[in-house]
N, C-alpha and C positions, 0 to 999 in steps of 0.2 A: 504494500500500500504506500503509494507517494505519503508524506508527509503534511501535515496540518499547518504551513506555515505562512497564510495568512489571517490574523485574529480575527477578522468579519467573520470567518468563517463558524467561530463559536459562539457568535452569538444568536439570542433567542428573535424569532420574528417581529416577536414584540419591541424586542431591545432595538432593535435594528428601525422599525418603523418610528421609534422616538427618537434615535438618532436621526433618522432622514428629515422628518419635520422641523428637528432641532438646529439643521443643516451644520452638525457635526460630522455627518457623512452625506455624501450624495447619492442618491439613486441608482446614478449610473454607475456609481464608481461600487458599492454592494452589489450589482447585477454581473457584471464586469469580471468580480473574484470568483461569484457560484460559475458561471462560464466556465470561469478559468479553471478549477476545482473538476468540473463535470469533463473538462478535453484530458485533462488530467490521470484520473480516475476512469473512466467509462471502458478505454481499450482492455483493463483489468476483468472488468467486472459486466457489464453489457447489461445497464441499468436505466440508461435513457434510451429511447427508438425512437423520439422526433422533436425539433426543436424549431421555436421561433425566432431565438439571439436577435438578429437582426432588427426585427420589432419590438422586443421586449427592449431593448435598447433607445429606442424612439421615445418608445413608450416610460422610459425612466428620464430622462430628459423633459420631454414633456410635467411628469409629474416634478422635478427642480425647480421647472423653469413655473409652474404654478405655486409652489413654497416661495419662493424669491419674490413671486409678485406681492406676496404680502395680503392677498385677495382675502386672506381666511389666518386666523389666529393660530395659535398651535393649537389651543386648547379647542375649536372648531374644525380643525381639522379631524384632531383624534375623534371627535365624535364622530365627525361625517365619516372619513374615509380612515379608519385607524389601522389599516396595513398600505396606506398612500406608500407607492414606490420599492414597495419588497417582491419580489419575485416568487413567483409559487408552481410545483412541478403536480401534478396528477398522473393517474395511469390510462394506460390504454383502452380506457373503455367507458370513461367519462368524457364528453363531447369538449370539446374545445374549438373553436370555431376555426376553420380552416387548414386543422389539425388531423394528423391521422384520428382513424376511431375502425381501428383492423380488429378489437381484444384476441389479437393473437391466430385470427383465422385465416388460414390462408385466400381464401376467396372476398375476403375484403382487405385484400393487402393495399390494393390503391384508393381504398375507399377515407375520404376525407370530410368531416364536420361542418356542416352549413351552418350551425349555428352554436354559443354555449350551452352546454348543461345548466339546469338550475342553480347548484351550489356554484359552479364556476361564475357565470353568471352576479351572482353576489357576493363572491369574492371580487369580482374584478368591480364590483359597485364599492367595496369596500377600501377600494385604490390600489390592490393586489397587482401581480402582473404576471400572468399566465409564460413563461419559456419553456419549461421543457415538460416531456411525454413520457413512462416510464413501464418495463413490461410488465406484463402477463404472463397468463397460463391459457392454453385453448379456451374459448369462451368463457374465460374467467371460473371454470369450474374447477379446477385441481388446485393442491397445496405446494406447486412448484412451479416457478413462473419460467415455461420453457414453449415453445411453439414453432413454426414453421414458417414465420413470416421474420421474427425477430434472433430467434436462438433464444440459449439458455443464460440467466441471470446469476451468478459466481457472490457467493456472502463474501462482504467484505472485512470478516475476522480469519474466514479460511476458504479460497475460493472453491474447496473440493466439498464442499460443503452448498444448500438448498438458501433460499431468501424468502422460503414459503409462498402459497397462493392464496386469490389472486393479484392481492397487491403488494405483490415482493419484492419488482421495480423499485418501487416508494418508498418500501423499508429501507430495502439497499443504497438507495439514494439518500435518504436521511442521514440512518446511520455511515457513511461514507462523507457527510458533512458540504455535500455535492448542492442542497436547495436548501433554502432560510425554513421553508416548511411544503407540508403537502394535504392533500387530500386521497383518500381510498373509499373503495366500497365494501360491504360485510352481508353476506347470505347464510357463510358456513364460517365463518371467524378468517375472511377473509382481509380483516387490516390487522386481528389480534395477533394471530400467527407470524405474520411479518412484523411486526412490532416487535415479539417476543423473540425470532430468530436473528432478528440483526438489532434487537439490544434500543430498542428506542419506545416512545409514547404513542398507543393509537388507542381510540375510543370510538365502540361501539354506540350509538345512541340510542335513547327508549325509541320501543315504535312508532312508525308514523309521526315524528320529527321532522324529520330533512328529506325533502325532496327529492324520490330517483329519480325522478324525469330527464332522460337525456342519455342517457346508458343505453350500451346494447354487452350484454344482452337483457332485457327488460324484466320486467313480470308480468305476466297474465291474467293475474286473478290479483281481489283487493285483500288478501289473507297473505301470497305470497310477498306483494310491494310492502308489508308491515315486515318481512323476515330481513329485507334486503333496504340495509342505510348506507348512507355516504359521510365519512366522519374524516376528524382530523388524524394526521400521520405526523409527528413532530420531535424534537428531541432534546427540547427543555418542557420540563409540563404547564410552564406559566401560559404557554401558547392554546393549549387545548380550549379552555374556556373561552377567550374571545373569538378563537376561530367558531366553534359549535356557535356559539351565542348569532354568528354572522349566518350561517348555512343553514340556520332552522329558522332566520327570514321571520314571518309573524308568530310563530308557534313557539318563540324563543319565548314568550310571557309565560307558557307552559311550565318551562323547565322550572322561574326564578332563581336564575343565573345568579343574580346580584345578592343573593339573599346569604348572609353568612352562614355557615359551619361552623358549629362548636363539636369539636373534635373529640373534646372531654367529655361530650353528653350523647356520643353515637351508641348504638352496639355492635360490635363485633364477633363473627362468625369465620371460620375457615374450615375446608375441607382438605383432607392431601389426596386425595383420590375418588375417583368415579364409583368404589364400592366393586369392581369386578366387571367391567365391562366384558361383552364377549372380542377379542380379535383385537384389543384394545392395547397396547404396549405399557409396561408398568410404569409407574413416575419416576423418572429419574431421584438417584438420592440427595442431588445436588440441588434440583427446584423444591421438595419436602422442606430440606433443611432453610432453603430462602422462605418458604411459606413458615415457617418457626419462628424464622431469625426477626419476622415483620408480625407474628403477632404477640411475642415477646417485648418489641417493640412500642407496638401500641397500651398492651397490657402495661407497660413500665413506667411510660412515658403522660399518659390517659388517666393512669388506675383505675382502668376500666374493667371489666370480667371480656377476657376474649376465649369466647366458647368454641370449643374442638364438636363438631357435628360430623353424620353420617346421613347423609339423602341418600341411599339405596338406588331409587329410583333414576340417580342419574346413569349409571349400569346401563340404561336403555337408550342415551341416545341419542346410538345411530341409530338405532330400529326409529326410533321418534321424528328424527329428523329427517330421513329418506319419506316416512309414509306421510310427513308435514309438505314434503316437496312435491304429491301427487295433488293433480284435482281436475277439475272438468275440462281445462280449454281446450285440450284436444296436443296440447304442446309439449313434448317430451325433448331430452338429451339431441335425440338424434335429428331433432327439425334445428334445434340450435347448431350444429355441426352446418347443415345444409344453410345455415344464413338465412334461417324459417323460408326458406322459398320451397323446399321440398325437402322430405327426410329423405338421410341418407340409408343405406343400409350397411352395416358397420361391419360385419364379416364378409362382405364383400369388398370394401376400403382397407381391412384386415391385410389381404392380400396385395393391395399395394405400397401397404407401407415398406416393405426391402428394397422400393425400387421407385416411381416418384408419386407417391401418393400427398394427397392433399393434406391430410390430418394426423396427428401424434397416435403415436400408440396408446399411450394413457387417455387421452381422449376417448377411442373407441372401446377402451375397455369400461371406461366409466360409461358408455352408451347400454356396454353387454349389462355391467352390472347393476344399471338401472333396471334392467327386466325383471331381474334376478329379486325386486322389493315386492313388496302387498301392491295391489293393487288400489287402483282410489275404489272406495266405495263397498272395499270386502270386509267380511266380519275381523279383518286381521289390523284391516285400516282404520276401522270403527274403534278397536280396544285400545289400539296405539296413541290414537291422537283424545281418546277421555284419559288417558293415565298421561298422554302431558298436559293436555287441560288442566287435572288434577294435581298435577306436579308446580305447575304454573300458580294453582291458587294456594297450594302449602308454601314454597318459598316465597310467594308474596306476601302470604300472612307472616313469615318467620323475618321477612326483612321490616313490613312496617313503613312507614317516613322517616325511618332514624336506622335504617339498620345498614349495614356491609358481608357481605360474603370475600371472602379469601379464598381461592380457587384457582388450580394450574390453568395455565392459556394453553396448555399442550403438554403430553406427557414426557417430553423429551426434548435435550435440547437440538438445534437444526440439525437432522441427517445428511447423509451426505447425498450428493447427485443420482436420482434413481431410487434411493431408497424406498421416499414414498408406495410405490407401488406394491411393497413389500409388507407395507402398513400401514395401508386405506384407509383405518377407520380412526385414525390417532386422533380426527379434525374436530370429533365430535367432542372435548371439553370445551373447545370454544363454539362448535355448533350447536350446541344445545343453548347457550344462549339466546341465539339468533330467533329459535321456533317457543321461548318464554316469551320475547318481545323484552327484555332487560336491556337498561343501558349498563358495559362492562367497559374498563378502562385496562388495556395491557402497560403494566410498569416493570420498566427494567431494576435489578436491584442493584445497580452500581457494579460491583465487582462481577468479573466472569469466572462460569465454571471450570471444575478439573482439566477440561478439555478445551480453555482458552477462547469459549464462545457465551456468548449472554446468558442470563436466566433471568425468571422473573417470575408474577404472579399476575392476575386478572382480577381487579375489584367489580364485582359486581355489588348496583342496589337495585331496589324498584323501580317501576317504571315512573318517568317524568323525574325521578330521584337523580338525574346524570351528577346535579352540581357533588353529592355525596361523594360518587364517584373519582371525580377531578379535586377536591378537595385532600381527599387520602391523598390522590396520585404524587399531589405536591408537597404533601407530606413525607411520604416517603423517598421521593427526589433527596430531600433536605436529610434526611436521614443516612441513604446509604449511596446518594452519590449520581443516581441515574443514568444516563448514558456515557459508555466509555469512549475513547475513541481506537478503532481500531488498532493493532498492535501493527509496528513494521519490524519486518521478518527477514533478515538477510540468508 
C-alpha cells in the first residue's frame, strides 16, 4: 500500500467541509489529493470503475469561487449546503448522472445514468461532489465485489484477501483513504460487510428511511424496497449522522437526529453468536473477544448492567431471509442476470462460463440456489416468514427506545478471494437484519486481528432508533481507536 502522506487525507468529511467554508482549504485543492490518492492506490486494489475528475474539479472551483463571494455566511452555509465542496464516491449501482450504472453486469457494460439517484441527488443539494464510481458484485447480489465488466476488488490490509459485497468498492475505497466519504446500499448486509472487512463505519438504516429510487437493481414489491436502504460508508463516525440526516431528505424528523443520547441511561444487550446456525461458519475468536472487550466497556464506563443474551431464533436466518426474498412479481435471480428483459437460463450460461460467457460463476450458482429455497406462498414460506414476524416483535420488544444489541457483522474476518462460495450463508448475521427492518451501524474496533485484518461488531437498535445507533458508534470510535490505516508491507 503507497503511503498516507498527505494529511487531507485523514480527515473527516465533516472536518474537511468546515475547513472548505472556513477557506482554510480549498475545494479544489481537497478534491485534487482524493485524485491523487485514488491514481495512486487503485492499480493495487481495483476499487474505482468510473470517474468524473474533470468535472468534479469544475465543480470545486465553482463551489470556492461561491465561499469567496461572501454570498452566504459560514454559518448559512453549513446549514444550507454542509458538505459544500467535499467530494463523494458511491458504487456501481447507485445512479449518478452521466455515470456508469453496469452493477457489474456484463450487458450493461456501456450502459450510463441519465439522471441522479435520490440520495445522490441530495447529496449533491447538500454541496457534495459526486467523482468517483466504485465496484461490485454481479447484480449487487454476492459478498464479493468481483464481475465481468470491472474485475475483482483486492482489500487493502491484504490484497489476497475479499472487500465483501455488494459495496466493497466503497469499503475498499474508504478504508484505503482514496474519498472524504461515500455512500452504499444494504439488502443482505451489503454496506455492513464491507465496513466490517476493510475496517471502516457503514450504517444500515431503519426501514423505509432513505430512498432506493435510482438503483438497478430495484425492488418489486413494497415489502422488498423496506429490506433494501442506501446508507452512509465513512471512516470517522462523526460523519454518519449528518450524512443519514441528509439522505432521509423529509423522513429525517422521523429518526430525531438532533435529539441527545444519554449513554448512561441506555440498555445494553450482546450476543457472540447466531445460536447454531445450519452451514453457518463459527465466530471467529478474535470478533467474541472484540464483542467482550466493548461490553466491558460500556459496563465500566456507563455502570450500566450489559446483559449477555441468547435469541435462538437467529439460527434461522438464512432460511428467513431467502423465503423474505420471494413474493409475487413474477421476478427472480435469473430475470436480474438477463437485465429483466428476459431470464436467463443459468445451466445453460453454466456452460459458457470456461470460455466467453457473459456472467460469473457465482452469479449462476446463486440463480441455481435460488430454486433450491421454499417457494413464495408454500406452507414452508408461510412458517418462515410468522417466526420472523415473530422474531421481529421479541427483539423489538427486548430493545424498546433505549435499548442496543451487540452482534457480529459477520462471522469471520475477510476471507480470502473465492472463499465465499465455500461459505454462502456467512451473510446472514448481517442479513437478518435487513428482513427485521432495524437500523444497525458496523464499527470497527481500532486495532486488527491475529491475522492483521479489521474486526469489529454491528450495533443494532429499533427501528426509527438509528440516532442510538450512531451514538455508540462514536462512542466506541473514542474508545478503541476506529479505523486503522492500512499496514505497508515490504
Amino acid at each position: 500500500m503507497p503511503a498516507i502522506s498527505d494529511p487531507i487525507l485523514l480527515e473527516s468529511a465533516s472536518c474537511l467541509a468546515k475547513k472548505i467554508r472556513k477557506q482554510e482549504l480549498s475545494s479544489v485543492q481537497v478534491t485534487q489529493a482524493f485524485i491523487k490518492r485514488i491514481c495512486d492506490v487503485n492499480p493495487l486494489l481495483n476499487c474505482m470503475v468510473d470517474e468524473r475528475f474533470k468535472d468534479a474539479l469544475l465543480e470545486a472551483k465553482a463551489a470556492d469561487d461561491l465561499i469567496k463571494s461572501r454570498k452566504y455566511t459560514e454559518e448559512q452555509l453549513a446549514e444550507k449546503k454542509p458538505f459544500l465542496g467535499v467530494a463523494i464516491s458511491t458504487k456501481d449501482c447507485i445512479k449518478v448522472k452521466g455515470m456508469l450504472n453496469t452493477s457489474g453486469l456484463y450487458s450493461r457494460r456501456n450502459y450510463r445514468a441519465s439522471e441522479d439517484a435520490d440520495a445522490i441527488a441530495l447529496m449533491r443539494n447538500a454541496g457534495a461532489i459526486p467523482f468517483a464510481l466504485t465496484n461490485v458484485s454481479e447484480v449487487c447480489m454476492w459478498w464479493e465485489s468481483d464481475n465481468l465488466v470491472h474485475g475483482r476488488t483486492n482489500n487493502p490490509y491484504d490484497i489476497s484477501r475479499i472487500v465483501g459485497g455488494s459495496s466493497g468498492g466503497e469499503g475498499c475505497m474508504q478504508a484505503a483513504a482514496a474519498s472524504p466519504f461515500g455512500l452504499g446500499s444494504d439488502k443482505g448486509g451489503s454496506i455492513r460487510m464491507p465496513a466490517f472487512f476493510n475496517g471502516i463505519f457503514g450504517h444500515k438504516p431503519s426501514k423505509d428511511i432513505v430512498s432506493s429510487e435510482g438503483q438497478f437493481p430495484c425492488a418489486f414489491t413494497e415489502e422488498e424496497n423496506s429490506f433494501l436502504c442506501v446508507g452512509p460508508m465513512v471512516r470517522h463516525a462523526e460523519d454518519l449522522k449528518p450524512v443519514l440526516k441528509i439522505i432521509a431528505g423529509k423522513k429525517a424528523k422521523l429518526l430525531n437526529l438532533d435529539e441527545p443520547v444519554n449513554l448512561c441511561s441506555l440498555k445494553y444487550f450482546y450476543q457472540e453468536n447466531d445460536c447454531g446456525g445450519r452451514h453457518v461458519s463459527k465466530v471467529d475468536r478474535d470478533i467474541v473477544d472484540g464483542i467482550n472487550r466493548v461490553a466491558n466497556h460500556l459496563k465500566t464506563k456507563f455502570k450500566r448492567p450489559v446483559q449477555k443474551i441468547r435469541i435462538k431464533d437467529f439460527r434461522y436466518a438464512t432460511e428467513m431471509w431467502f423465503a423474505s426474498m420471494k413474493n409475487d412479481s413474477g421476478y427472480e435471480h435469473v430475470h436480474l442476470l438477463g437485465n429483466l428483459k428476459a431470464p436467463i437460463n443459468p445451466y445453460k450460461e453454466m456452460l459458457k462460463v470456461l470460455f466467453e460467457g457473459e456472467h460469473t460463476l457465482v452469479g449462476l450458482l446463486t440463480a441455481i440456489l435460488e430454486k433450491t429455497q421454499c417457494r413464495y406462498g408454500s406452507t414452508k414460506y408461510y412458517k418462515l416468514i410468522n417466526k420472523r414476524n415473530k422474531l421481529r416483535t421479541d427483539v423489538s420488544n427486548l430493545l424498546g427506545n433505549d435499548g442496543v444489541l451487540i452482534y457480529p457483522t459477520h462471522p469471520t474476518v475477510a476471507p480470502y478471494h473465492i472463499e465465499p462460495i465455500f461459505r454462502p450463508y456467512d451473510f446472514s448475521y448481517a442479513g437478518i437484519v435487513n428482513i427485521l427492518g432495524f437500523p444497525a451501524t458496523s464499527v470497527p474496533l481500532g486495532n486488527l486481528g491475529s491475522g492483521g485484518l479489521p474486526i469489529g461488531v454491528q450495533i443494532i437498535a429499533n427501528c426509527n432508533q438509528d440516532r442510538l445507533c450512531l451514538a455508540v458508534a462514536e462512542e466506541l470510535e473514542r474508545a478503541f481507536g476506529g479505523w486503522v490505516r492500512p499496514q505497508i508491507r515490504v
